[in-house]
C-alpha positions as CSV (number, residue, x, y, z in Angstrom):
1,X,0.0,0.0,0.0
2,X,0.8,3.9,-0.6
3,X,2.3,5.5,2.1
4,X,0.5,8.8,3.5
5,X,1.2,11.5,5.6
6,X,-1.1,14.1,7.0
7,X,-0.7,16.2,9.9
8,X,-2.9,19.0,11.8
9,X,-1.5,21.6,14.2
10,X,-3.3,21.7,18.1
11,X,-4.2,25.1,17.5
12,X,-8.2,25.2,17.9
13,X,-10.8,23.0,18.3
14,X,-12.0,20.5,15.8
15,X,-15.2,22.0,14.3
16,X,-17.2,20.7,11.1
17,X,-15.2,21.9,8.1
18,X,-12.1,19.7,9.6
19,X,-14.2,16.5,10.0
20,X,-16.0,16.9,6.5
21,X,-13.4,18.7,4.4
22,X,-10.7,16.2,6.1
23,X,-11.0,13.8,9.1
24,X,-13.7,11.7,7.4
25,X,-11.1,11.7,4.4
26,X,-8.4,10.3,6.8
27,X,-10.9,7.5,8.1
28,X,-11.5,5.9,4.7
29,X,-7.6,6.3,4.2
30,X,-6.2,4.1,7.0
31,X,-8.1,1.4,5.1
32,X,-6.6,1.8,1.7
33,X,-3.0,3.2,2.5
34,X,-0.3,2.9,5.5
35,X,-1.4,6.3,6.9
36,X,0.6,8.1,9.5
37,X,-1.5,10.7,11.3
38,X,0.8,13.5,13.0
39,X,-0.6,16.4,15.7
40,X,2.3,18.6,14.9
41,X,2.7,20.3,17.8
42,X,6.0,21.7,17.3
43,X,4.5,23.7,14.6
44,X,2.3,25.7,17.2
45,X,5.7,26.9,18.9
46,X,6.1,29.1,15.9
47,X,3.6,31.6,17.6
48,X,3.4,32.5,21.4
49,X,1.4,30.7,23.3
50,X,0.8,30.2,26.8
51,X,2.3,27.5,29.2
52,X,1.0,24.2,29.1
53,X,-1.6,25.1,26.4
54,X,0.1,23.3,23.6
55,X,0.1,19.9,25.4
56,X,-3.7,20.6,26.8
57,X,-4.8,21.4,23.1
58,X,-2.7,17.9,21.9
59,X,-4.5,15.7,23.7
60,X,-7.6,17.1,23.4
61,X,-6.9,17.3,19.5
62,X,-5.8,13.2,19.7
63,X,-9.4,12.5,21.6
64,X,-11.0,14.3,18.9
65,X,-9.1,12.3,15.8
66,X,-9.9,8.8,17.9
67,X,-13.8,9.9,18.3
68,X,-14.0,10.5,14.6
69,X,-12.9,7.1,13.7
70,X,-9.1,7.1,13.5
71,X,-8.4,3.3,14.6
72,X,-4.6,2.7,16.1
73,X,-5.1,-0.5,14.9
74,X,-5.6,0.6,11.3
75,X,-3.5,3.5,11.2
76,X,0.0,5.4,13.3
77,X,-2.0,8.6,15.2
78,X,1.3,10.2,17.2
79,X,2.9,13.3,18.3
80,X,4.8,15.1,16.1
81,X,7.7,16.0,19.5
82,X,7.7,12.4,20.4
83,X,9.5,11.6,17.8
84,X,12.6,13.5,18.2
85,X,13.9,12.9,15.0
86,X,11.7,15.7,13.1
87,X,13.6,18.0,15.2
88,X,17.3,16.7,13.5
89,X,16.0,16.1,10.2
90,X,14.3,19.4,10.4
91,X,17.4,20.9,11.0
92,X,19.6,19.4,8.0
93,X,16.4,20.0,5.7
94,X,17.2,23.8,6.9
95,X,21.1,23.5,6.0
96,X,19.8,22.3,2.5
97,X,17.0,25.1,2.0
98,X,17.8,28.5,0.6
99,X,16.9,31.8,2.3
100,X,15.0,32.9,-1.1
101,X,13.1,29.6,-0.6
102,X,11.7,29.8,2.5
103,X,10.8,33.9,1.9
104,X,8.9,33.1,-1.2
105,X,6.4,30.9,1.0
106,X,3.4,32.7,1.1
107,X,2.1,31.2,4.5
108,X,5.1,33.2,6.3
109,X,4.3,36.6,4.7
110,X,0.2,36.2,5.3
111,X,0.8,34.9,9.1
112,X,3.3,37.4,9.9
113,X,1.3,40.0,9.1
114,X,-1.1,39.4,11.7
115,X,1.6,39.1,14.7
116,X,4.2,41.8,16.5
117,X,6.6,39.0,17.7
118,X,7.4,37.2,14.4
119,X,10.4,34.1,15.6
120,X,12.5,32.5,13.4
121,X,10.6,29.4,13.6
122,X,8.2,30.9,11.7
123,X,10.3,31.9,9.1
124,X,11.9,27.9,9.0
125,X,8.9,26.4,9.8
126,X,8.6,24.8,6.1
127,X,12.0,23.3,6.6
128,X,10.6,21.7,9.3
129,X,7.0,20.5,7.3
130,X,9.3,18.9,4.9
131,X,11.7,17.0,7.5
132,X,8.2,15.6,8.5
133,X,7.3,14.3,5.0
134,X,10.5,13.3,4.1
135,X,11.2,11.5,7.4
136,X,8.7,8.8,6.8
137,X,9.3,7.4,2.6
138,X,6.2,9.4,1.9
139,X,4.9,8.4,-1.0
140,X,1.2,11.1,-0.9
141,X,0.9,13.4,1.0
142,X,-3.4,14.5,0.8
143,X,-2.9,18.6,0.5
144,X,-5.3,21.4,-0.3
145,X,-4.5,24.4,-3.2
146,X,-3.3,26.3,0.3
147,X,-1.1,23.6,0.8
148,X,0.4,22.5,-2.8
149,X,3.6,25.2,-2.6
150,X,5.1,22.7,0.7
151,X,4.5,20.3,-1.1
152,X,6.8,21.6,-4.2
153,X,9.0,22.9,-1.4
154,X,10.1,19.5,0.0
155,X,10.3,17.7,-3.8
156,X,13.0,20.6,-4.5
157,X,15.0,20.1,-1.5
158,X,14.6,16.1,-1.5
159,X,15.7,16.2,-5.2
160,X,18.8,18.7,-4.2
161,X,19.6,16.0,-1.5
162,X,19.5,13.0,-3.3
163,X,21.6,15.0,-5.9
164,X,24.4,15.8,-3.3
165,X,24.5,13.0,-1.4
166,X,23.0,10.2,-3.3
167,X,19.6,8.6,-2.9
168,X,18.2,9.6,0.6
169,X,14.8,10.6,0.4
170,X,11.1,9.3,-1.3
171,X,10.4,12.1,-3.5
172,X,6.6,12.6,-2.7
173,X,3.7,13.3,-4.4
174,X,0.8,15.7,-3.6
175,X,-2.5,14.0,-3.9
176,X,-5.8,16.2,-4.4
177,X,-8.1,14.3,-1.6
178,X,-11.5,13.2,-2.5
179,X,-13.7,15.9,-2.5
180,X,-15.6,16.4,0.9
181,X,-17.8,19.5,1.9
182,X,-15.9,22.9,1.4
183,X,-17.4,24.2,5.0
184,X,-18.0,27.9,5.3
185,X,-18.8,30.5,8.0
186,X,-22.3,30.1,9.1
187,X,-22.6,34.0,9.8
188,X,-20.2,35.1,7.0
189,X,-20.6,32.0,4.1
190,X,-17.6,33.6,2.3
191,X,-15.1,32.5,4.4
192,X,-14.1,29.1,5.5
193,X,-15.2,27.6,8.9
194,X,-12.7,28.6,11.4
195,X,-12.1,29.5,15.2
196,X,-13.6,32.7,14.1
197,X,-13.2,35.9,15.8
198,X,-17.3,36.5,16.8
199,X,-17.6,34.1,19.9
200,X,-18.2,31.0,17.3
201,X,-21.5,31.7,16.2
202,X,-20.8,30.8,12.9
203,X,-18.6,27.7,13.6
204,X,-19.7,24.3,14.6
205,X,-17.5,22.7,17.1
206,X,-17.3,19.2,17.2
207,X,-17.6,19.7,21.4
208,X,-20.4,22.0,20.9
209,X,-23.8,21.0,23.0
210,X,-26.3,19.6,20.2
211,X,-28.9,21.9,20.9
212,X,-26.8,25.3,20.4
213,X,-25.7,23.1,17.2
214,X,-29.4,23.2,16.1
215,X,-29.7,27.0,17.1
216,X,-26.6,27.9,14.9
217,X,-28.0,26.0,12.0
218,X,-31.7,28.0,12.3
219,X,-29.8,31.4,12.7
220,X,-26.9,30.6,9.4
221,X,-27.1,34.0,7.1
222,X,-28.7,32.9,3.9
223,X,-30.1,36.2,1.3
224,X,-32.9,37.8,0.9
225,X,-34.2,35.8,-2.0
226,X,-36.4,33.1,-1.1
227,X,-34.8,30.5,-4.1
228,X,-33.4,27.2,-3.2
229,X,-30.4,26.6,-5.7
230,X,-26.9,25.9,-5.4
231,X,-24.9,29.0,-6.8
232,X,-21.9,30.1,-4.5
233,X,-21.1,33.1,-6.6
234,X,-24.7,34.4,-6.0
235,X,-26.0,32.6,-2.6
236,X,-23.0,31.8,-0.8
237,X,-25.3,30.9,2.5
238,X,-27.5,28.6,0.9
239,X,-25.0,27.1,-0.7
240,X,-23.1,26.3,2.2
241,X,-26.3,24.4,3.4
242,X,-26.5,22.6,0.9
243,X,-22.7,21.1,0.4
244,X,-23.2,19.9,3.9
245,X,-26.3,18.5,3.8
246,X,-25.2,16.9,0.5
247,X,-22.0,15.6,1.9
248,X,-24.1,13.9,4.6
249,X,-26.3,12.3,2.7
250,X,-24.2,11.0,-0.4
251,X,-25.6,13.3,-3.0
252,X,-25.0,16.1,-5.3
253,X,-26.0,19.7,-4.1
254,X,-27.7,20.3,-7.3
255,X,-30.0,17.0,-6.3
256,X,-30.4,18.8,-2.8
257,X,-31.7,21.9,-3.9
258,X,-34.1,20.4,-6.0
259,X,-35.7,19.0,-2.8
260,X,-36.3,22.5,-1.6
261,X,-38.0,25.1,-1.5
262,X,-37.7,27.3,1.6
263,X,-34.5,27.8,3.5
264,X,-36.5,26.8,7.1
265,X,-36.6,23.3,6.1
266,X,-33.4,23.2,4.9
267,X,-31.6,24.5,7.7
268,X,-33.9,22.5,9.8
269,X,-32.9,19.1,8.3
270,X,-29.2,20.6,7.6
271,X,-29.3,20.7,11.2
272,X,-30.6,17.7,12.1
273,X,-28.3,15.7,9.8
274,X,-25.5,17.4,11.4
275,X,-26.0,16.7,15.1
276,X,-27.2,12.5,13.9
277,X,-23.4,12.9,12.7
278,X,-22.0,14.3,15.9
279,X,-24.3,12.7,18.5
280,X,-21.9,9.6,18.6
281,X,-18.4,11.2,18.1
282,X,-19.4,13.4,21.3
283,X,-20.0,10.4,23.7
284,X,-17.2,8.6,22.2
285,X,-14.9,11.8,23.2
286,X,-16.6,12.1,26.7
287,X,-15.5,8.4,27.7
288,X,-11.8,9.3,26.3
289,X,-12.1,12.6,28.0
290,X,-12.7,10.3,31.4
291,X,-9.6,8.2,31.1
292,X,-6.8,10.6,29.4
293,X,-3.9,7.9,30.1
294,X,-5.8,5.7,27.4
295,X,-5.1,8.4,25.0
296,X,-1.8,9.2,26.1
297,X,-0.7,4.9,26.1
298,X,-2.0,5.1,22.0
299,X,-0.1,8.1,21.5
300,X,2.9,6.2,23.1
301,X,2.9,3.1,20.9
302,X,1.8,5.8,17.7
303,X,5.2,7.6,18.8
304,X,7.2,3.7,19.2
305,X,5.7,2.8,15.6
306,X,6.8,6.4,13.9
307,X,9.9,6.6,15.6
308,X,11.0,3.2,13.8
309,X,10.8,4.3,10.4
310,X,11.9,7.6,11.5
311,X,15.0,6.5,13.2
312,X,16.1,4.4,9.7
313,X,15.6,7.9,7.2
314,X,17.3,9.9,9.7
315,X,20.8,7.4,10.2
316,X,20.4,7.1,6.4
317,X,20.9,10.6,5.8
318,X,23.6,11.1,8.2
319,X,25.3,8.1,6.9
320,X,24.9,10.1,3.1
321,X,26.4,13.0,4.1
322,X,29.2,11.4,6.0
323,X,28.8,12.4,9.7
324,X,30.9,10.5,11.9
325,X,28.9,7.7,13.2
326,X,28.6,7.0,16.9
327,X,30.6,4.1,18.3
């Protein structure tokens, strides 16, 4: 089977657009591909946060991944600084990356923007995203269009490796996912669904009680018009509707809105379809919420499985470039 890599920083909570527009991707995955799942925490480090939150929002994250469906048996769910060799790798990826390289990424230049202390890591932080890949003889690596210049990123710098030193690394593909629901703001449909800035009103946590679920659903902005059609230039807010309820129900958004034709029902059952989702992913977290050590022992043998294949790419680069080995 292919090998795949996919990681997702502990920043926020999961809400609906991850599980629909990726999660539910990642389940089907660790059926059809060895699938390496990695909470990249050492990625949050590249903006200030507070003591302890990283590691709080890590395993909260993993609880969240297992609740969804990620199976340990199935697939390797670990933690991106348990495995100490992203951290080395990371750092002879750097020695191998140009300055002009990592000031072309346009990540850097939009998240910069919004901060006053701007760290180095956050400059190198790509460096570090393609030790990750690299690390593990990634073969696909499942990326969005926000995504796709990493991607070319690590290919560049595994290619200039293997050049200089000989055959080191897999050079990996990106692969366009299947499509799931593009999830938008509820309150502002032209954005994406994120930990948004107006209390969450128009974001859907996965943690969220089922009853304020419904109540976000009832209130979503939709237009004036009182049409039922799927048109995002035109009716962004209906539109969003209807790619969830569509993705829900295994049809086509076009065959949705042709079942409506007031917004009230469709939010209703939009709703409704939503929370049937989410009713059993929330009682699954609750019971890993009451025994965190289970998580944390899965994480452990996730970390002991990674760390294998990680430990073999990391001695075969060193041995490439000629360090002196240890005796």
């Amino acid at each position: 089977m292919p090998r795949v890599l996919s990681g997702i920083q502990p920043t926020g909570d999961l809400h609906l657009g991850n599980l629909l527009g990726a999660v539910l991707n990642w389940v089907q995955d660790q059926q059809q591909a060895d699938s390496l799942y990695c909470i990249v925490d050492m990625h949050a480090l590249t903006v200030p946060k507070q003591p302890g939150e990283i590691g709080e929002r890590t395993l909260e994250l993993a609880q969240g991944l297992l609740a969804c469906g990620l199976d340990p048996e199935q697939c390797t769910l670990f933690v991106q600084s348990h495995v100490p060799e992203h951290t080395e790798l990371g750092w002879i990826i750097q020695c191998v990356t140009s300055m002009g390289e990592l000031r072309r990424m346009t990540q850097f230049k939009d998240k910069s923007e919004q901060q006053e202390f701007i760290s180095a890591g956050l400059f190198t932080y790509p460096a570090l995203q393609a030790a990750d890949i690299l690390l593990y003889d990634t073969d696909k690596v499942p990326v969005g269009e926000d995504q796709r210049q990493h991607i070319e990123l690590t290919r560049d710098v595994a290619e200039r490796f293997n050049k200089r030193f000989g055959e080191t690394f897999v050079i990996p593909q990106a692969s366009i996912p299947r499509i799931g629901a593009r999830v938008m703001d509820l309150q502002n449909p032209t954005n994406k669904m994120s930990k948004s800035s107006d209390g969450g009103a128009g974001t859907v946590y996965l943690s969220d009680d089922l009853a304020a679920i419904a109540k976000k659903f009832s209130r979503a902005v939709t237009d004036s018009d009182s049409e039922v059609r799927f048109d995002v230039a035109e009716k962004p807010g209906v539109s969003n509707l209807l790619s969830i309820l569509s993705a829900l129900t295994q049809r086509t958004p076009e065959e949705t809105a042709a079942e409506y034709t007031q917004y009230g029902p469709l939010k209703k059952d939009t709703a409704e379809a939503v929370v049937e989702l989410l009713r059993p992913i929330q009682t699954r977290m609750a019971e890993l919420k009451a025994d965190p050590n289970a998580t944390l022992a899965l994480l452990s043998v996730g970390a002991e499985k990674a760390g294998s294949i990680a430990s073999a790419v990391v001695e075969r680069a060193k041995n490439n470039i000629g360090l002196l080995p240890r005796r």
